[in-house]
C-alpha positions as CSV (number, residue, x, y, z in Angstrom):
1,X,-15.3,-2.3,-3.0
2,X,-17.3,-3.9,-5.9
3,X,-15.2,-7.2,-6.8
4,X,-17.2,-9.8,-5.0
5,X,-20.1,-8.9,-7.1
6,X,-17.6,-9.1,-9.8
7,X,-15.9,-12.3,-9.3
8,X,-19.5,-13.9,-9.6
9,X,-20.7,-11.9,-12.8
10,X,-17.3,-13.8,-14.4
11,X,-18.6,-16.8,-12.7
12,X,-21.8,-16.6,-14.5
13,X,-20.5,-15.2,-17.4
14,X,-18.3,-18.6,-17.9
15,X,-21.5,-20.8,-16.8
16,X,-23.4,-19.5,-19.1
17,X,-20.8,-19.3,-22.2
18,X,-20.3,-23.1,-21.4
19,X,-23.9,-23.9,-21.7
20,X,-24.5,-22.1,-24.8
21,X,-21.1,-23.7,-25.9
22,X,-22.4,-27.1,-26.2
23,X,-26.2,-26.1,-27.5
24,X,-24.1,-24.6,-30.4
25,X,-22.3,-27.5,-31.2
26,X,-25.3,-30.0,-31.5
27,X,-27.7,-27.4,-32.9
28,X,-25.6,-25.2,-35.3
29,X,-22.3,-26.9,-36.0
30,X,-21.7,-24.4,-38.7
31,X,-22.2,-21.0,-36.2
32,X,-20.1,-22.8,-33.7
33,X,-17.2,-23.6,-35.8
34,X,-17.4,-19.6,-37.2
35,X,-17.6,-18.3,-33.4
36,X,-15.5,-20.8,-31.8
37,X,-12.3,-18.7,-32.0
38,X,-14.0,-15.2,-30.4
39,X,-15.3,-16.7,-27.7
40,X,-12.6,-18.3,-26.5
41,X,-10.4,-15.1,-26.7
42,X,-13.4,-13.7,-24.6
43,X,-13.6,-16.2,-22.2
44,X,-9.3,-15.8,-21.7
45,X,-10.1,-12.4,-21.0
46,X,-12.5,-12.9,-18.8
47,X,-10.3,-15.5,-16.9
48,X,-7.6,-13.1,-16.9
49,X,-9.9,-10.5,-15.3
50,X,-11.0,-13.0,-12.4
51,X,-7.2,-14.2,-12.0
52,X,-6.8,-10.2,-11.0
53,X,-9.5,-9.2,-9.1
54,X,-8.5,-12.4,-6.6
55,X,-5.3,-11.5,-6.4
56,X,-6.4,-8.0,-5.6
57,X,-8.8,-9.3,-3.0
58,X,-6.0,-11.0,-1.9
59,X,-3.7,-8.1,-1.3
60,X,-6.7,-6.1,0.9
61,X,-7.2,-9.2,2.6
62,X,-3.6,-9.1,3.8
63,X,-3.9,-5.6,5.0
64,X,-7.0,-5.9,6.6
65,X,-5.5,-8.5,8.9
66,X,-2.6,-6.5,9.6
67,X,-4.8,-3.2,10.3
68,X,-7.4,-5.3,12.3
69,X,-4.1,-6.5,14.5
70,X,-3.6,-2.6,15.7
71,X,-6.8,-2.2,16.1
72,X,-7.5,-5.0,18.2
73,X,-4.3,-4.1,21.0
74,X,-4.7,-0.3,21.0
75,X,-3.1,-0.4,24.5
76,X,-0.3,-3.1,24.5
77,X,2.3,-2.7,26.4
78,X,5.5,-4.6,27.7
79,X,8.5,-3.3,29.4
80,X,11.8,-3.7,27.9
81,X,15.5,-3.1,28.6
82,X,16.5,-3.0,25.1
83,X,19.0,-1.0,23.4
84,X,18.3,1.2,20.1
85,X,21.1,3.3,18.6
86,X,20.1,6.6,16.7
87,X,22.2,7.2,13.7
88,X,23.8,10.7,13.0
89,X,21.5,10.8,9.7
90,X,18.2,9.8,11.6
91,X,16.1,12.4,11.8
92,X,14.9,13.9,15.0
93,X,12.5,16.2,16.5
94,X,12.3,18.6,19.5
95,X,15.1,19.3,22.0
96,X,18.6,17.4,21.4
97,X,19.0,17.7,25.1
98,X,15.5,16.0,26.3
99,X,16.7,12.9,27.7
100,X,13.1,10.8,26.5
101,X,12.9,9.7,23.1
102,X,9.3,8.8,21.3
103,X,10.2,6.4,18.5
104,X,8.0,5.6,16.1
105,X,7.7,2.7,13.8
106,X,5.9,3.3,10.7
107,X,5.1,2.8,7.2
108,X,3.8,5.6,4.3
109,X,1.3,3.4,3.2
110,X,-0.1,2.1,6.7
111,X,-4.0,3.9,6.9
112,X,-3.3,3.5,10.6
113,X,-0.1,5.3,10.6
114,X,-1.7,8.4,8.6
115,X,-4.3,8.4,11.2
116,X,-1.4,8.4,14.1
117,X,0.0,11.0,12.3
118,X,-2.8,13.5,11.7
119,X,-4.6,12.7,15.2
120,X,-2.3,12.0,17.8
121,X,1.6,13.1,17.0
122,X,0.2,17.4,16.8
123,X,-1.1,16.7,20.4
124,X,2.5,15.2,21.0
125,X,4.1,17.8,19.5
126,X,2.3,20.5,21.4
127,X,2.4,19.2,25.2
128,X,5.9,17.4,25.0
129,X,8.1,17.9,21.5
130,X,7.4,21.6,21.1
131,X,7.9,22.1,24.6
132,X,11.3,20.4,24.5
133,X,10.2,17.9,27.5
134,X,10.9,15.1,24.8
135,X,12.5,14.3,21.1
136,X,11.2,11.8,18.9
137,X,12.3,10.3,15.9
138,X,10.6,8.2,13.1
139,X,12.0,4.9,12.0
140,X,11.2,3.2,8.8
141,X,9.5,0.2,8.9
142,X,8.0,-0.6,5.5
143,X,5.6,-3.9,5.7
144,X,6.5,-6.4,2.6
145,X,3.2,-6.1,1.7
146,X,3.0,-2.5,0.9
147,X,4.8,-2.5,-2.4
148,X,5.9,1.3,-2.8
149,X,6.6,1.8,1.1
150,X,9.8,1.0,1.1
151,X,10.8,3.4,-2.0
152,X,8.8,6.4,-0.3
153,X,10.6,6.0,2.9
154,X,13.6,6.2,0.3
155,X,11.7,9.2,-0.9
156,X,11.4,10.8,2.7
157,X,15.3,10.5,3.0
158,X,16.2,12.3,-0.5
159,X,13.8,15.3,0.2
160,X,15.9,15.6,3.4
161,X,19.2,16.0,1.6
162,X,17.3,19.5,0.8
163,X,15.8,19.7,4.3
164,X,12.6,19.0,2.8
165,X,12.2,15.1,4.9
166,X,8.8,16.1,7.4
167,X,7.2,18.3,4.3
168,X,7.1,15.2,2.1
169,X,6.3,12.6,4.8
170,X,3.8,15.4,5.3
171,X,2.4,14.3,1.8
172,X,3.1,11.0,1.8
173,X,0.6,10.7,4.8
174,X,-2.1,12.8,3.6
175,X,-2.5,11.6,0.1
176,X,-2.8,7.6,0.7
177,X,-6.3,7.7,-0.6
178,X,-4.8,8.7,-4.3
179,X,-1.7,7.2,-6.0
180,X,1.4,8.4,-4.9
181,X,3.5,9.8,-7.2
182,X,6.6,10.8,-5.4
183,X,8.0,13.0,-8.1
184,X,5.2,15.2,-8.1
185,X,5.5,15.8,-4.8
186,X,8.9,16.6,-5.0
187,X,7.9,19.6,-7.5
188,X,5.5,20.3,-5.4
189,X,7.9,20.9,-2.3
190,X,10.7,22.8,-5.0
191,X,12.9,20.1,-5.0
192,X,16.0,20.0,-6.9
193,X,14.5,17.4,-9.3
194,X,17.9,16.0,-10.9
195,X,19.3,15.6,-7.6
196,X,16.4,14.1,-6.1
197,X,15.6,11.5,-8.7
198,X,19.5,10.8,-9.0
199,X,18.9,10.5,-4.9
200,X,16.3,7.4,-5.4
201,X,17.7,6.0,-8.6
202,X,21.3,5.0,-6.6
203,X,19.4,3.7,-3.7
204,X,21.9,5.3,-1.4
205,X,19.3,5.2,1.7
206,X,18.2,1.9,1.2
207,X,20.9,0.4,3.8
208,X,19.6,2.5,6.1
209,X,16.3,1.6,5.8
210,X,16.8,-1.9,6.1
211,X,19.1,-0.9,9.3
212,X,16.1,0.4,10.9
213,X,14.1,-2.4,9.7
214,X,16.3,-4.7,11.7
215,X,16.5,-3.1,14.7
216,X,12.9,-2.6,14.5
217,X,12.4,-6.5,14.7
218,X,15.5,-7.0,17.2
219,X,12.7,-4.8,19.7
220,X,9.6,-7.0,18.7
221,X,8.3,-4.8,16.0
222,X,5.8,-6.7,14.1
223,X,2.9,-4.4,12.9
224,X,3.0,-1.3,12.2
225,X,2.7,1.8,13.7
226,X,4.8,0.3,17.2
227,X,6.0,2.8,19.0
228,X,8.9,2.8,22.0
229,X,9.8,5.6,24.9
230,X,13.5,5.5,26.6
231,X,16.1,7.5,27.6
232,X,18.8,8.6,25.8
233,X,22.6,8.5,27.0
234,X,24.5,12.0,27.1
235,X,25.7,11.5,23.5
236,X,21.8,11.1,22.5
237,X,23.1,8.1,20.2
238,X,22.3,5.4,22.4
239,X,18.5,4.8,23.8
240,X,17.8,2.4,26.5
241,X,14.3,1.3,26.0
242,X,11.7,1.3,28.8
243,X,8.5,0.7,26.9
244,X,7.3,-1.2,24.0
245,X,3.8,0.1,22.5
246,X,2.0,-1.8,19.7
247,X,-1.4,-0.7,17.9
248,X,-3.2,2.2,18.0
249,X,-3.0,3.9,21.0
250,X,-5.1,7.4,22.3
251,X,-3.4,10.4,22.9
252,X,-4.4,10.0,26.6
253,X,-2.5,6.5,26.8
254,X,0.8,7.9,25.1
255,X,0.4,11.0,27.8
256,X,0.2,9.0,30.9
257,X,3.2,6.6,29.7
258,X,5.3,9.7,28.9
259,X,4.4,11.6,32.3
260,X,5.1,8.3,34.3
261,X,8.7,8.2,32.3
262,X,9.2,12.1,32.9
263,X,9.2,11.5,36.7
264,X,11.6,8.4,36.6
265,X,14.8,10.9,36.6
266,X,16.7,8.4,38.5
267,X,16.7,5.6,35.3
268,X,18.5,8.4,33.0
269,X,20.6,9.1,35.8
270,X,22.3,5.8,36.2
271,X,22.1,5.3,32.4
272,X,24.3,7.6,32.4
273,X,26.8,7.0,34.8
């Protein structure tokens, strides 16, 4: 990232336009009256440029503090007793009848959450979801400061009206380092491209979203990724919430939490009584 160094060559740049500025108009009148009106278009654009690059700065700022935050708490935990209700068009992995949920709050344009995802969830997968020990789900959490998240997670939800949801989160997470452009992936995964794009132009997943969103917070969700473990009611709509997990955790913390939850038979038992 170059734009410090930037910021100060506009800096210079103006100092030393001003300088020569006034030198012109004692010595030379006649050239500064002739340049007058290029250099100030110049100097417009070059305090356009350094209007950008801080706001840019800005932005990385911003996500620096919110990466840093789940970096910083890779292991925090609280108990809960919260309730979080899986809707019929939430989509879920592993065995319907696995009465533990992993639920995962994340974002497509969180670096963090692409790292969860590559790392840690095929270890998950492989000793618990593919083994039908537990289910989990993902749940949309786009942070306001990530402006396209909210429309990929839109995205996510129109590829799955052609059961094509994990292949483009798949994408979505492995190509943050370029700029997304969710309609090539869509050709990319065969979509229907009338019925997708008609999909994301009438927003029709957008409540949902923001559904998740809100339950998200209603658990303590602040940061993204957050994750949760509980146990589901017979129905598998209904998840009483044992465990809040913020950060970044290790494959090794996430194993011991789910093992200790495995053996405690007796709180899905009375859950559902």
């Amino acid at each position: 990232m170059h734009r410090p160094s930037r910021v100060k060559s506009i800096t210079l740049s103006f100092l030393l336009w001003t300088g020569t500025f006034f030198w012109e108009q004692q010595a030379h009148p006649q050239v500064a009256s002739n340049s007058k009106s290029t250099e100030l278009q110049s100097l417009r654009k070059e305090i356009v440029a350094l209007r950008e690059a801080q706001a840019a700065m800005f932005k990385e700022i911003q996500e620096l503090k919110t990466m840093l935050h789940g970096l910083t708490a890779p292991a925090l935990i609280e108990s809960t007793n919260g309730v979080f209700r899986i809707d019929k068009t939430d989509l879920v992995e592993g065995n319907p009848e696995a009465p533990l949920l992993f639920l995962e709050f994340g974002d497509y344009e969180c670096s963090i959450c692409a790292k969860f995802f590559r790392e840690v969830l095929p270890q998950l997968k492989r000793d618990f979801i593919d083994t039908g020990k537990v289910k989990y789900t993902f749940c949309d959490f786009p942070l306001s400061i990530h402006k396209d998240a909210f429309k990929a997670a839109e995205a996510v939800h129109c590829a799955g009206e052609q059961g094509k949801a994990f292949e483009m989160r798949t994408l979505l997470f492995n190509n943050q380092s370029s700029s997304n452009n969710i309609s090539n992936y869509a050709r990319t995964l065969n979509l229907e491209m009338l019925s997708f794009e008609q999909c994301l132009d009438s927003e029709r997943w957008a409540d949902i979203i923001a559904r998740q969103i809100a339950q998200g917070l209603k658990c303590g969700v602040k940061v993204t990724p957050s994750f949760a473990l509980g146990f589901c009611s017979a129905d598998g709509r209904r998840v009483r919430l044992e465990r809040i997990i913020r950060g970044s955790p290790p494959y090794y913390f996430l194993k011991q939490n789910i093992e200790e939850l495995l053996k405690s038979t007796n709180s899905f038992n009375s859950y559902n009584q």
